[in-house]
Backbone as CSV, one residue per row, in Angstrom:
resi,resn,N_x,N_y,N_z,CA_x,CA_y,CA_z,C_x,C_y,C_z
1,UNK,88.395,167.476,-12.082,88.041,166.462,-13.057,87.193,167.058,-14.179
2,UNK,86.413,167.788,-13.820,85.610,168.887,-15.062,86.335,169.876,-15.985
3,UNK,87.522,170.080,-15.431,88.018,171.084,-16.522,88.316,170.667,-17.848
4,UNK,88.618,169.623,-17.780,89.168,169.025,-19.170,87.109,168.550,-20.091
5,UNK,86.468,168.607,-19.526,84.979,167.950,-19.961,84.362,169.799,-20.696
6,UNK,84.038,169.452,-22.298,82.952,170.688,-23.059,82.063,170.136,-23.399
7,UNK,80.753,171.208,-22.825,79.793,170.461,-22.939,79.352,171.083,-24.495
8,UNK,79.063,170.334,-25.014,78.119,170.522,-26.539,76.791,170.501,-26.699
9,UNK,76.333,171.599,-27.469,74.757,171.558,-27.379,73.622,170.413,-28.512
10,UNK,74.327,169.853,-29.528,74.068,168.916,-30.459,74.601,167.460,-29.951
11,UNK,75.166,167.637,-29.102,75.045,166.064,-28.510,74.096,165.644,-27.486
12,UNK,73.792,164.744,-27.629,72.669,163.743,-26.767,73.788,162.867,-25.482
13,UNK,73.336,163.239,-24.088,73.833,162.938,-23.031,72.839,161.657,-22.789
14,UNK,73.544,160.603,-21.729,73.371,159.622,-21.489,74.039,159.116,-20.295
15,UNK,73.379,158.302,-19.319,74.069,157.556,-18.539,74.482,156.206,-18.693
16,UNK,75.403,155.934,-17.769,75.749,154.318,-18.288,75.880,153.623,-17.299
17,UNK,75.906,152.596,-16.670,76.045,151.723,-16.046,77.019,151.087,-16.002
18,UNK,78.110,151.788,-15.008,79.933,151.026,-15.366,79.865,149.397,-15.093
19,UNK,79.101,148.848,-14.160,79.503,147.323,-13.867,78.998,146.994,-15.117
20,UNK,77.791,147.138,-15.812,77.186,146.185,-16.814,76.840,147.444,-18.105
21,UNK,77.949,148.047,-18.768,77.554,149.244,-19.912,76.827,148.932,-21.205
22,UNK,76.668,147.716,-21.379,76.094,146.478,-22.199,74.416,146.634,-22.076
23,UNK,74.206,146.017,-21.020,72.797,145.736,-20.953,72.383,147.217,-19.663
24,UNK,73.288,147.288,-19.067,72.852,148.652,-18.437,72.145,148.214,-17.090
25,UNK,71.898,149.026,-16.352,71.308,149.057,-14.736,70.126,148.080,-15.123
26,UNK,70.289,146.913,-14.009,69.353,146.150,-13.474,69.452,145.541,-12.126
27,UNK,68.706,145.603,-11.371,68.381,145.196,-9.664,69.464,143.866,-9.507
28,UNK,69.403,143.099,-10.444,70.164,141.676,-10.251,71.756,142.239,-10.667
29,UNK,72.231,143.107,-11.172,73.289,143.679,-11.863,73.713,144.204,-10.213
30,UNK,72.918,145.596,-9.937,73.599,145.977,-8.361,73.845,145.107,-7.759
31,UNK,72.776,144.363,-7.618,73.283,143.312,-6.490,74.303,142.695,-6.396
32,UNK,74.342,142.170,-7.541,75.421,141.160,-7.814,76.932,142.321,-8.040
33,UNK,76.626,143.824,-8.186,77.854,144.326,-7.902,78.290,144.677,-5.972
34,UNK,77.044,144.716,-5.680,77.479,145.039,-4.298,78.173,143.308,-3.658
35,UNK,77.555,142.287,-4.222,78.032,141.111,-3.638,79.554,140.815,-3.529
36,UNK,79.861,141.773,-4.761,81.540,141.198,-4.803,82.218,141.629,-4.024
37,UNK,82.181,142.891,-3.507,82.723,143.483,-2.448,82.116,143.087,-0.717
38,UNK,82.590,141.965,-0.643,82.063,140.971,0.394,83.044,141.031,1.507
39,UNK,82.600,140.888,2.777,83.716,140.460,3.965,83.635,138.928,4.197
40,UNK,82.635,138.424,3.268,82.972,137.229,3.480,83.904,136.131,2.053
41,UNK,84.690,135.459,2.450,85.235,135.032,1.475,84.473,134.261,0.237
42,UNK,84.827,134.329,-1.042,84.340,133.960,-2.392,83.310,132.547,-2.172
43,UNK,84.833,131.548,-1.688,83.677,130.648,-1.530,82.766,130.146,-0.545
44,UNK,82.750,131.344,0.445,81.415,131.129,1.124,80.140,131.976,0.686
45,UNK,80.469,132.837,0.052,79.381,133.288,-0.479,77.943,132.761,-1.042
46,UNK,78.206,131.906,-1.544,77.359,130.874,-2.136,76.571,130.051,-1.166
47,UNK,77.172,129.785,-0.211,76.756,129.065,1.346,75.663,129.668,1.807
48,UNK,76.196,131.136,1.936,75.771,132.208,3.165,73.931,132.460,2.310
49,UNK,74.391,133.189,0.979,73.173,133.691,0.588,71.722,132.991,0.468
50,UNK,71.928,131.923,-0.023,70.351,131.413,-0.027,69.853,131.402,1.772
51,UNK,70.787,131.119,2.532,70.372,130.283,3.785,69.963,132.127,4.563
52,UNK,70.477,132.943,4.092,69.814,134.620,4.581,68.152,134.332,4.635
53,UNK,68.053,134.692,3.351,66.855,135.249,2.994,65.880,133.720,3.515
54,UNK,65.376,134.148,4.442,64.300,132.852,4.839,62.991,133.600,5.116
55,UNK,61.784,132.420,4.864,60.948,133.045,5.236,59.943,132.725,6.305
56,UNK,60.759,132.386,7.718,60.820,132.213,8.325,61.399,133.133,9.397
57,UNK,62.219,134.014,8.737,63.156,135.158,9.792,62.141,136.890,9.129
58,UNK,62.077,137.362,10.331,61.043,138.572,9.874,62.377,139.570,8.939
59,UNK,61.991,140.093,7.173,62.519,140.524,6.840,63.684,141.585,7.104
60,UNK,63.228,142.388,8.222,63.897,143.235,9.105,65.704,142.524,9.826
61,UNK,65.168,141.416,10.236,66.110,140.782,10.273,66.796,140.163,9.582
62,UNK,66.409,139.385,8.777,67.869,138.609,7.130,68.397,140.502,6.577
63,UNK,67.593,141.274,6.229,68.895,142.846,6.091,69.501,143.048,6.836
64,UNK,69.677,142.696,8.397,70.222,143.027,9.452,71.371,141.819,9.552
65,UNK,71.045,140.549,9.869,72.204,139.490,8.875,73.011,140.011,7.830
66,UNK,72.314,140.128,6.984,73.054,140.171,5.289,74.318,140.917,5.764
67,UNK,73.727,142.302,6.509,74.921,143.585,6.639,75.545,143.045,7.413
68,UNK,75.477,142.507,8.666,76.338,142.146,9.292,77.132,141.296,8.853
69,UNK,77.164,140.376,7.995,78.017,139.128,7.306,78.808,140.310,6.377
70,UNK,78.543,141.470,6.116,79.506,142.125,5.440,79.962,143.206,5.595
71,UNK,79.791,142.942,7.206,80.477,144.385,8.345,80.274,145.634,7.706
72,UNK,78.973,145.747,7.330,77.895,146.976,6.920,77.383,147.505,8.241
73,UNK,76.980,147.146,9.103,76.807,147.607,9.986,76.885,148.925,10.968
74,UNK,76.553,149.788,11.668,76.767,151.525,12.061,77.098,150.615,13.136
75,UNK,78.465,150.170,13.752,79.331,149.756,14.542,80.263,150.734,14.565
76,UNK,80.966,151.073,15.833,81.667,152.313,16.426,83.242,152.404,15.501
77,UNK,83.564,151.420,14.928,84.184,151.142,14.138,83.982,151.494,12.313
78,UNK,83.143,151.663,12.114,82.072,151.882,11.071,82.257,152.983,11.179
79,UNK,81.729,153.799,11.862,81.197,155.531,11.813,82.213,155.905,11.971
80,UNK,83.760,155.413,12.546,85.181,156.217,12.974,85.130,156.473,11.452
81,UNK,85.535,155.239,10.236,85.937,155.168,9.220,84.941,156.102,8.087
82,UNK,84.099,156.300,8.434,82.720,156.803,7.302,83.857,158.780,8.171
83,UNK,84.044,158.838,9.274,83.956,160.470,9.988,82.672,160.553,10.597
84,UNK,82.184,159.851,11.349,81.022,159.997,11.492,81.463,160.391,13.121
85,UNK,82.263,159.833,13.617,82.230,159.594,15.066,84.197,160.076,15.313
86,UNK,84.163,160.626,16.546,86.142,160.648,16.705,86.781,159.527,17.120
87,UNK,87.991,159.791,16.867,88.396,158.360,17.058,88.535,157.627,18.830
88,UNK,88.313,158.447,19.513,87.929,158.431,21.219,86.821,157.865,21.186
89,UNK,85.851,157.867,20.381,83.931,157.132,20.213,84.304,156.226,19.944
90,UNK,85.204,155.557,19.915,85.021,154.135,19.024,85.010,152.435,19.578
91,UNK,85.028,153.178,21.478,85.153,152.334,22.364,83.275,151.361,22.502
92,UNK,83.757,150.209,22.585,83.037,149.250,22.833,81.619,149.976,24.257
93,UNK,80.554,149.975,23.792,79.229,150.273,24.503,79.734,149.803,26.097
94,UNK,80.110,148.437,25.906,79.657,147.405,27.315,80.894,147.617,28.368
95,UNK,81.900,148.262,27.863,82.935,148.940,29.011,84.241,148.062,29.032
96,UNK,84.475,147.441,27.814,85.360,146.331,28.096,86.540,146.952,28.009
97,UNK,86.660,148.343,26.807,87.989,149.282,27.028,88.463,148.439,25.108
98,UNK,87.561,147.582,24.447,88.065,147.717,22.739,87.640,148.230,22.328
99,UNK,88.061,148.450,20.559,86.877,149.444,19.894,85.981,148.222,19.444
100,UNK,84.810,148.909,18.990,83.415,147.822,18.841,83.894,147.921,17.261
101,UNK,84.162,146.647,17.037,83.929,145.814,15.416,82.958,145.382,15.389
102,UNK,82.469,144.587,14.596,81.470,143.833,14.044,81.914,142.466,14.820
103,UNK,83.364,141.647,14.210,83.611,140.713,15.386,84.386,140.655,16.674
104,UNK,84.505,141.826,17.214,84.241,141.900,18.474,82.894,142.178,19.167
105,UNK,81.896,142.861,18.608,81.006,142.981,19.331,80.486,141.444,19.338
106,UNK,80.138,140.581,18.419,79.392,139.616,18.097,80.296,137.976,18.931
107,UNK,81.426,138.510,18.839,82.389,137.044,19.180,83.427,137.022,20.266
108,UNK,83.699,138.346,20.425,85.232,138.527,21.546,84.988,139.448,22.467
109,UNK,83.944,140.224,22.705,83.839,141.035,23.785,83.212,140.081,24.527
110,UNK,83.472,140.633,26.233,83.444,140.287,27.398,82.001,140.185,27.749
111,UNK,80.810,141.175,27.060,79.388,140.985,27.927,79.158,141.001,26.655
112,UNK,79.041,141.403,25.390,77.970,140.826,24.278,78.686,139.537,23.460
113,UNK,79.708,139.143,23.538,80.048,137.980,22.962,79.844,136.638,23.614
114,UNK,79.959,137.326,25.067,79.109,135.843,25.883,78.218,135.170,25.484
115,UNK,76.680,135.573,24.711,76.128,135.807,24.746,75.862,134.297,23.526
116,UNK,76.410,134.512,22.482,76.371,133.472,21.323,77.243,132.721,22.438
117,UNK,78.055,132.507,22.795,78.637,131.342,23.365,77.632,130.861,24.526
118,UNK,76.995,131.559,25.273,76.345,130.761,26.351,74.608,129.943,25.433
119,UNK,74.481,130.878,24.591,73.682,130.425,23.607,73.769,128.616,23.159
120,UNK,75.164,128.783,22.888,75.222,127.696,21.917,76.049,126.742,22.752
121,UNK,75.996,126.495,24.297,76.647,125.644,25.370,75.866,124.221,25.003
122,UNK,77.217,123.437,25.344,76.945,121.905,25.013,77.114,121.666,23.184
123,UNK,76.971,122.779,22.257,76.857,122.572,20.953,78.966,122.729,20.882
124,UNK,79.842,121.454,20.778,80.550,121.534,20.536,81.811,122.186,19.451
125,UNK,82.004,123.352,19.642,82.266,123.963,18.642,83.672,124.812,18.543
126,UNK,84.727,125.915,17.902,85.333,126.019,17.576,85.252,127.551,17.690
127,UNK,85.029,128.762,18.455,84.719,129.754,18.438,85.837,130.567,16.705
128,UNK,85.049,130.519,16.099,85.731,130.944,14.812,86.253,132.326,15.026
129,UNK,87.032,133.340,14.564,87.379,134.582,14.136,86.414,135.879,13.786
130,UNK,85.998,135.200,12.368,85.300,136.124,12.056,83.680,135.820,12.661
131,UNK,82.711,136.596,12.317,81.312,136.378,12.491,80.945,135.458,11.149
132,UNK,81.211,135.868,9.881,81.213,135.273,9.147,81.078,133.772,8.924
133,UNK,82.668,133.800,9.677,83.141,132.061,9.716,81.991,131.365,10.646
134,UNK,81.505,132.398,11.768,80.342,131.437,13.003,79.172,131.048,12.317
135,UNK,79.219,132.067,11.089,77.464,131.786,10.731,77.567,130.182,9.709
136,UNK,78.918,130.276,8.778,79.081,129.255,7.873,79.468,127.798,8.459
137,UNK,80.041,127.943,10.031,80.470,126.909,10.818,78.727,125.796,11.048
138,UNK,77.972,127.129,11.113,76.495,126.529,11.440,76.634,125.566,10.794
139,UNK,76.094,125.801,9.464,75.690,125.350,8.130,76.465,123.874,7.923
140,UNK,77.755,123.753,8.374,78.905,122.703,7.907,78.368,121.759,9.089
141,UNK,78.042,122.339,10.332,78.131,121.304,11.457,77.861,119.184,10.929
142,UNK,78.488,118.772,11.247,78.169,117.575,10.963,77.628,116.710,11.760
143,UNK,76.848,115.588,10.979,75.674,114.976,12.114,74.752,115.240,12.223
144,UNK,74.118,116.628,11.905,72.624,116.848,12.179,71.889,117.020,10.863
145,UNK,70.530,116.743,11.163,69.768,116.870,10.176,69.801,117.917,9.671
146,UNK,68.512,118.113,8.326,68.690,120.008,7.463,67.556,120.463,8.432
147,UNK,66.782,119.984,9.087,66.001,120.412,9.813,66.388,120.941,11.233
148,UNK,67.328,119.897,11.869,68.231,120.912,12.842,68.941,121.830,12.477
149,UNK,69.446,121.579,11.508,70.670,122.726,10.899,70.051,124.346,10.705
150,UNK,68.130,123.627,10.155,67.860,125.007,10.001,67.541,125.780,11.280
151,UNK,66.675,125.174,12.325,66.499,125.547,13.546,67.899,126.397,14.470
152,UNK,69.519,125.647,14.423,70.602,126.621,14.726,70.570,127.993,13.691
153,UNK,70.556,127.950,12.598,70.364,128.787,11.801,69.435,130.239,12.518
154,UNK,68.389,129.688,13.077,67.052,130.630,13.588,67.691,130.993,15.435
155,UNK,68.356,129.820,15.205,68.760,130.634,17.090,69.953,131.486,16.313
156,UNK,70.556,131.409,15.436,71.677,132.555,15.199,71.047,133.335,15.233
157,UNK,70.075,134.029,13.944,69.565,134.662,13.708,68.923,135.479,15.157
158,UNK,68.424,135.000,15.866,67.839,135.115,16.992,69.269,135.916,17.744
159,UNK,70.054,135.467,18.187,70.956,135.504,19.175,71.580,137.034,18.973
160,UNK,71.599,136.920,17.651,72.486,138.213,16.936,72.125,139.277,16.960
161,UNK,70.289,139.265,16.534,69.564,140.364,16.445,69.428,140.710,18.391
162,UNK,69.131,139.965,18.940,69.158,140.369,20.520,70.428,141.106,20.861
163,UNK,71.670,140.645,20.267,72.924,141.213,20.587,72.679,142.445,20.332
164,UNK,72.282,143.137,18.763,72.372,144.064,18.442,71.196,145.325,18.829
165,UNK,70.295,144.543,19.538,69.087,145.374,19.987,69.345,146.202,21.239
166,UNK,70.012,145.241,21.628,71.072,145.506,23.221,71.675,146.660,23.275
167,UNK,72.786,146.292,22.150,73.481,147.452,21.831,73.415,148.857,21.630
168,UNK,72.435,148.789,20.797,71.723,149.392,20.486,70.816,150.300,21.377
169,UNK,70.004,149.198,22.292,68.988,150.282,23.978,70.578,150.712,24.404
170,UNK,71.649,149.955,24.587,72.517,151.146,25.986,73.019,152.360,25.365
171,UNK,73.480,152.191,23.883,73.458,153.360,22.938,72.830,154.554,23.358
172,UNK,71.473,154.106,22.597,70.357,154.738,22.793,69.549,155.424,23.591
C-alpha cells in the first residue's frame, strides 16, 4: 500500500478522522462509531443503552454488560477468531462438548445456562436466542412496574456477572 505514497518535505502532514473528517475525533464520535457495529439489532439499541449504564451496577460491571450485549467478550469463540486460541480450545469450560459463544455460554449450555433460567423460575418467560434478545425481553416484560422492571434488570446484571466469574475461576 506504500509504494504508490512520496513523501514531500514542504508539505504539512495531518491526521484525520475517517468516521467524522469534518469536525474530527471526539469521544461521542468513537462511540457512536463503535455503536454501529452492534450484535444487537438497530432497534434495540436505543432500549439497551440508557438501561446499561446505571448507577446502581458497580462500573466494572455495565463494561462487562455493554461487551457482552455485543459479543465483545474473550469467549473461546472470540480468541479462535482474533488466533488467539486453536480451533480444538474452543470447547465450552463446563464439559458439555460445544464451543463456548457468548449465547451459549449465557443461554444454552447445560451447567452455565441453567443458571439464568433457575434464576428467573416462576418469571414466565420465552427463553429467547440471543443474550441480547434476554436482556431486551426484561425491559418489555408486561405488567410490572419501572421499579420492578428495574430490580430484574439488577438480578440480570447480577446473574450474568456470576456466570462469567465462574467461568472464568474454572478457566483460571
Amino acid at each position: 500500500m506504500l509504494l504508490t505514497v512520496v513523501l514531500q518535505v514542504n508539505t504539512h502532514d495531518n491526521w484525520c478522522w475517517v468516521p467524522d473528517s469534518v469536525t474530527g475525533y471526539t469521544v461521542r464520535g468513537a462511540y457512536h462509531s463503535l455503536v454501529e457495529d452492534l450484535a444487537i439489532p438497530p432497534s434495540a439499541s436505543s432500549v439497551v443503552e440508557p438501561s446499561i449504564w446505571r448507577k446502581d451496577v458497580p462500573l466494572k460491571v455495565s463494561i462487562f454488560a455493554w461487551r457482552l450485549l455485543r459479543n465483545r467478550l474473550t469467549t473461546k469463540d472470540n480468541l479462535y477468531r482474533r488466533r488467539i486460541i486453536q480451533e480444538e480450545a474452543q470447547l465450552c469450560i463446563s464439559g458439555c462438548g460445544k464451543i463456548e459463544m457468548t449465547d451459549h455460554l449465557f443461554l444454552h449450555c447445560d451447567v452455565f445456562g441453567q443458571v439464568l433460567q433457575l434464576v428467573w423460575l416462576g418469571v414466565s418467560s420465552v427463553t429467547p436466542f440471543t443474550i441480547s434478545y434476554y436482556y431486551l425481553q426484561i425491559g418489555s416484560s408486561s405488567g410490572i412496574s419501572k421499579s420492578q422492571c428495574s430490580f430484574m434488570y439488577l438480578i440480570w446484571f447480577a446473574s450474568t456477572w456470576v456466570i462469567w466469574k465462574e467461568r472464568n475461576a474454572r478457566i483460571f
